[in-house]
Each structure stands twice: as C-alpha cells, then as structure tokens.
C-alpha positions as CSV (number, residue, x, y, z in Angstrom):
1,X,-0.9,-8.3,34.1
2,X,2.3,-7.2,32.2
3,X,1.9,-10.8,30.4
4,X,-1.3,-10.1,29.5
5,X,-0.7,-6.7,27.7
6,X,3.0,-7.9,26.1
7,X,0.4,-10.4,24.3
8,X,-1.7,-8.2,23.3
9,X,0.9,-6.1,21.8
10,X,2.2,-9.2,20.0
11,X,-1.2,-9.5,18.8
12,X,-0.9,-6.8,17.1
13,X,2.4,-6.5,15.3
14,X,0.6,-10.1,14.0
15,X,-2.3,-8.4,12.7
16,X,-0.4,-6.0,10.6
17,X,2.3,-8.1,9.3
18,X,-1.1,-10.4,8.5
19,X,-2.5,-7.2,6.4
20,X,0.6,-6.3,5.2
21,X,0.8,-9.8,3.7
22,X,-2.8,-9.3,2.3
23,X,-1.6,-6.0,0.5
24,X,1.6,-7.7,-1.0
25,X,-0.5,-10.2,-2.6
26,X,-3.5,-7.7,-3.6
27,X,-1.0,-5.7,-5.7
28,X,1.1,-8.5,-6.8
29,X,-2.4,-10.2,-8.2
30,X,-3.8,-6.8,-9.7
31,X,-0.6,-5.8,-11.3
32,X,-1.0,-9.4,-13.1
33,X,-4.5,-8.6,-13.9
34,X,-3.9,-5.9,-15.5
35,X,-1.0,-7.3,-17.7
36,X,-2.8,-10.1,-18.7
37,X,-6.6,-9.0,-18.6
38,X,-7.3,-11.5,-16.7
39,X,-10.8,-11.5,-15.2
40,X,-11.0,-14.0,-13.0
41,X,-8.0,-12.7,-11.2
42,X,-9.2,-8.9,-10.8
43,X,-12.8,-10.5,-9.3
44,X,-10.6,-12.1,-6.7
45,X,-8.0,-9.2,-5.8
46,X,-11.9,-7.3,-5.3
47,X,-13.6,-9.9,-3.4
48,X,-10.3,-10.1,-1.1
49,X,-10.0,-6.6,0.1
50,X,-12.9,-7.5,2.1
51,X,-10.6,-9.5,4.0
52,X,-7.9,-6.3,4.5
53,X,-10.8,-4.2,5.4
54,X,-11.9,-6.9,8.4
55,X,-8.4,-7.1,9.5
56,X,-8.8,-3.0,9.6
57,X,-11.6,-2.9,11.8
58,X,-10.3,-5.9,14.1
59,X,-6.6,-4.1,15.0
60,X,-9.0,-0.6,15.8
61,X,-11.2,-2.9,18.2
62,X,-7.8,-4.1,19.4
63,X,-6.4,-0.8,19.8
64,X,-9.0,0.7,21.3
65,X,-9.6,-1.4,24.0
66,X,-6.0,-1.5,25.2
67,X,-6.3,2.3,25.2
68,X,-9.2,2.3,27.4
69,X,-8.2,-0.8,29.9
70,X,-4.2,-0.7,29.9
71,X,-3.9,2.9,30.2
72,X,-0.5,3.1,28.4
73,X,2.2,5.2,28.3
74,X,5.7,6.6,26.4
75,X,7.0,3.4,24.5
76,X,3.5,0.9,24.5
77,X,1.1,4.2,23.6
78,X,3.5,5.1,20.9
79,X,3.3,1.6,19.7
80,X,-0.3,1.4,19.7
81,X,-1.0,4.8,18.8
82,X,1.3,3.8,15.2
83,X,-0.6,0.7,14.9
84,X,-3.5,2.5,14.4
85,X,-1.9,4.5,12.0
86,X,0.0,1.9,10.1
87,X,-3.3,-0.3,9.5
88,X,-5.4,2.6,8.5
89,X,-2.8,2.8,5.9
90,X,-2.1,-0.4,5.1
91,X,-6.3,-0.3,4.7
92,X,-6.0,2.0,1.9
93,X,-2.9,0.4,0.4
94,X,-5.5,-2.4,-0.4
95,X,-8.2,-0.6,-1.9
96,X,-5.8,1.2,-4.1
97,X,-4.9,-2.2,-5.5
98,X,-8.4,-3.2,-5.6
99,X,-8.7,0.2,-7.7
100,X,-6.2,-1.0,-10.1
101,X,-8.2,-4.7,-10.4
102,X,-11.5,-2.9,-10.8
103,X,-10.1,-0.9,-13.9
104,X,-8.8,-4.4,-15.4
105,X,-12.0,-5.8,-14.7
106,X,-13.9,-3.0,-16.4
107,X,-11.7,-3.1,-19.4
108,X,-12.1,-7.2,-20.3
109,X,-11.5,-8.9,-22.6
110,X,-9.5,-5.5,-23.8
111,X,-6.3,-4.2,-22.0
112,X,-6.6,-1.2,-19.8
113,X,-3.1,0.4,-20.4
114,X,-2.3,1.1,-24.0
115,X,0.7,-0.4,-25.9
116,X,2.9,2.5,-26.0
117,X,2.9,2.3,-22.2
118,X,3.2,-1.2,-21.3
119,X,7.0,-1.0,-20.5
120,X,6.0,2.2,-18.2
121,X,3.7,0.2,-16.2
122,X,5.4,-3.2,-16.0
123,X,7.9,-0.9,-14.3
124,X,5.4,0.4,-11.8
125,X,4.3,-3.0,-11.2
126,X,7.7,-4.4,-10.4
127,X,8.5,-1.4,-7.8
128,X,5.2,-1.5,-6.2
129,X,5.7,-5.0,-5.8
130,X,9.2,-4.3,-3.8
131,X,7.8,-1.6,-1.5
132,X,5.2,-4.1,-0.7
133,X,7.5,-6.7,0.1
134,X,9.7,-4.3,1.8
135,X,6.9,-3.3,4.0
136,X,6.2,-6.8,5.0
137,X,9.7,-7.6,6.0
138,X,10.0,-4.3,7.3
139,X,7.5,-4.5,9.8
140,X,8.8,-8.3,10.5
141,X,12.4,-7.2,10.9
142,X,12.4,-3.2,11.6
143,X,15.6,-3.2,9.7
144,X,15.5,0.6,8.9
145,X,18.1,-0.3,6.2
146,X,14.4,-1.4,4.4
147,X,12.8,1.7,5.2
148,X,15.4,3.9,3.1
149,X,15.0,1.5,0.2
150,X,11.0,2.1,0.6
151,X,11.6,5.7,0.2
152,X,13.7,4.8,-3.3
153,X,11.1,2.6,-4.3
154,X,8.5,5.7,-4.0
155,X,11.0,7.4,-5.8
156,X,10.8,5.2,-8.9
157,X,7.2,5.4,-8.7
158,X,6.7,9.0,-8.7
159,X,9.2,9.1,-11.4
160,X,7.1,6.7,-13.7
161,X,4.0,8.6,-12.8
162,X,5.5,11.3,-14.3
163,X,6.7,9.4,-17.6
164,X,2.9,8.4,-18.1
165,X,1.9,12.3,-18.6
166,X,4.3,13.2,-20.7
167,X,3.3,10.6,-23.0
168,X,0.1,11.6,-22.6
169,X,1.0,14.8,-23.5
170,X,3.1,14.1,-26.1
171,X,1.7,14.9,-30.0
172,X,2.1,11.0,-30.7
173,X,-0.4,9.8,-28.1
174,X,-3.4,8.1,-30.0
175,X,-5.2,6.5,-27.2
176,X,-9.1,7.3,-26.9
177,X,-11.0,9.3,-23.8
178,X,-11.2,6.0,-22.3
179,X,-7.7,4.9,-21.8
180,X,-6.5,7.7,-21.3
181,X,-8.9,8.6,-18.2
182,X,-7.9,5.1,-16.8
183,X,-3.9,5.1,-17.7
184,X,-4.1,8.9,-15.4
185,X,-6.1,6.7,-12.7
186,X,-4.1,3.6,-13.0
187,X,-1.1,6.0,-12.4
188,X,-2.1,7.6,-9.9
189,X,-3.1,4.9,-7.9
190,X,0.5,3.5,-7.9
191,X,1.9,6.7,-7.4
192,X,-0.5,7.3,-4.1
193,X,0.6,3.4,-3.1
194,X,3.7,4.4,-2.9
195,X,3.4,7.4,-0.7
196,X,1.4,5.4,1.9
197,X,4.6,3.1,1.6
198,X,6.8,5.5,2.7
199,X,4.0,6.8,5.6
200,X,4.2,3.0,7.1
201,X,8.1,3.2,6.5
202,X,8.9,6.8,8.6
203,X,6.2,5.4,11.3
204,X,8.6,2.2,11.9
205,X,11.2,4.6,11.6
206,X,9.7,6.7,14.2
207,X,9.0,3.5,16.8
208,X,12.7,2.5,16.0
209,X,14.3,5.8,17.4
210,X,11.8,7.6,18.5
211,X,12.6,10.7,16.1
212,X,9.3,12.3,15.9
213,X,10.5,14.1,12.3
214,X,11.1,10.8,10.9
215,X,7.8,9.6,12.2
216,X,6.4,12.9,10.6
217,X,3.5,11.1,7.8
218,X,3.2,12.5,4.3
219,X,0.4,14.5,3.1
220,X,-1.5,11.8,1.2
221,X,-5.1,12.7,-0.8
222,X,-7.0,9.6,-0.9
C-alpha cells in the first residue's frame, strides 16, 4: 500500500515540475512576442495555457483523491496540501504570461511597449525568465540556495515595476492612452509573476524545514 501512495506522490512532484516547465516556456515565448511583435508566437503562448490550465485540474483530481483514500498525515498531507497550492499558483503564473501575449497580440503589427521603455522591459523579461527557471530547478532539486535567489529575482522585478511609473510620470512621457494603459498592465503582470514566484519558492521552503513562517504565502491580487 505504502508503494502505491509513494507513486502517487511521485506523480505529483511530476506534474508540477511538468507545469512548471509549461510556465518557463509561456513567459520565455511571450516575452519574445512582445519584443518582436510577433503574432504567430503570442497565438501560440494563448492556445498553450490551455495545456497549464489541464495540468491544473489533473494535480487537484490527483490531490483530492489521495486526501479522500490515503488519509494522510504530518509529512505526506503537508506535501499534498502544498501541491495544491504550488499548482494553483503555477496556474496563474501561466495566464499572467498569457496576459502579456494577449497584449502583443492586440498590438500587431505595432509594438506594445514604447521606445523609451524597451531597455526597462527587456530587463523584466530577462529576470522573469530566471525566476522561472529557478522555479523549475527549484522544484527538481529543493536546493533552497534557489529559493533566496527567487526572492532577488522578485526583487529586480518590483524594482523595474517601479522604473515604468516614474517614466510614466515623468513630464517627457509622449506615449498615447493606449500604451500607456498596456505598459501599466504589461508591468504589472511581471511584477504579480514575480510574487507568485516567491509564493512557490517559501512553499518549497516550507516542505524543506518545515518552518511554517517561511512557508507563510504572499498576499497576491490576481
């Protein structure tokens, strides 16, 4: 019986890294799109979040009936119990990059982020694209070394978010209604990726040493 269950557990440290792979390439692909206007490339980081969201639903089913049949407890209901958690978030990691493609989409054959802002979101895109492959090695490896460098990442992130606005509110900003609306989204969403970075980072911190504080999740709208 034990077997059985250690399998299923397996299963789904599988699924996760599996979504977590999905993410890395959603926001690796829409980061791209959105440099390069590419609308072929949006279309497909859109059409595969379907994918993440299946995944989603699959590890809950999982989850749930290991709750219901195993009866777990301390370690294996701590595990499962942050499984849940971890692919909820990993869930919404992917739709924030399919935010980002949807605003590249909508913006073809023009680009979304003005010129004056390029090097600020080129920036963004490299350090979202760290924390996501952090995350996958992260949940690979559960080297915690990985989940400090997460929270820097997040760091660098929030930082940027913040350069975007004060250009924004600078006097030499020149950018219409549009762009601007979609430069405060497009910021945002890398800002909010970040933060459910760091939740999936404190929850492997959490399973590592069961310190409930570090498992403690941010307060993340959206």
């Amino acid at each position: 019986m034990r077997e059985i269950f250690d399998a299923e557990l397996k299963a789904l440290g599988d699924d996760l890294q599996a979504m977590a792979h999905r993410v890395q390439h959603a926001i690796e692909a829409a980061g791209q799109a959105l440099a390069t206007a590419d609308l072929a490339l949006a279309e497909r980081v859109i059409a595969d979040d379907l994918a993440i969201d299946q995944l989603n639903r699959q590890l809950d089913e999982q989850c749930i009936h290991m709750l219901a049949q195993q009866q777990p407890v301390a370690t294996d209901l701590r595990v499962i119990v942050s499984a849940l958690r971890m692919s909820a978030t990993l869930e919404r990691m992917g739709d924030l990059a399919r935010h980002i493609a949807e605003i590249a989409r909508g913006r073809y054959p023009r680009q979304a982020v003005p010129q004056s802002l390029t090097g600020t979101f080129t920036e963004m895109d490299a350090a979202a694209r760290r924390l996501a492959q952090r995350i996958v090695t992260l949940l690979e490896s559960r080297d915690l070394a990985l989940a400090e460098q997460i929270e820097t990442d997040d760091d660098r992130l929030d930082d940027l978010h913040a350069d975007s606005f004060t250009a924004m509110l600078g006097g030499g900003w020149t950018a219409g209604p549009q762009q601007t609306v979609d430069v405060t989204l497009l910021a945002r969403f890398y800002e909010r990726f970040g933060d459910h970075g760091v939740s999936i980072a404190r929850r492997i911190v959490y399973l590592v040493t069961g310190d409930l504080s570090a498992g403690e999740p941010l307060h993340i709208q959206g």
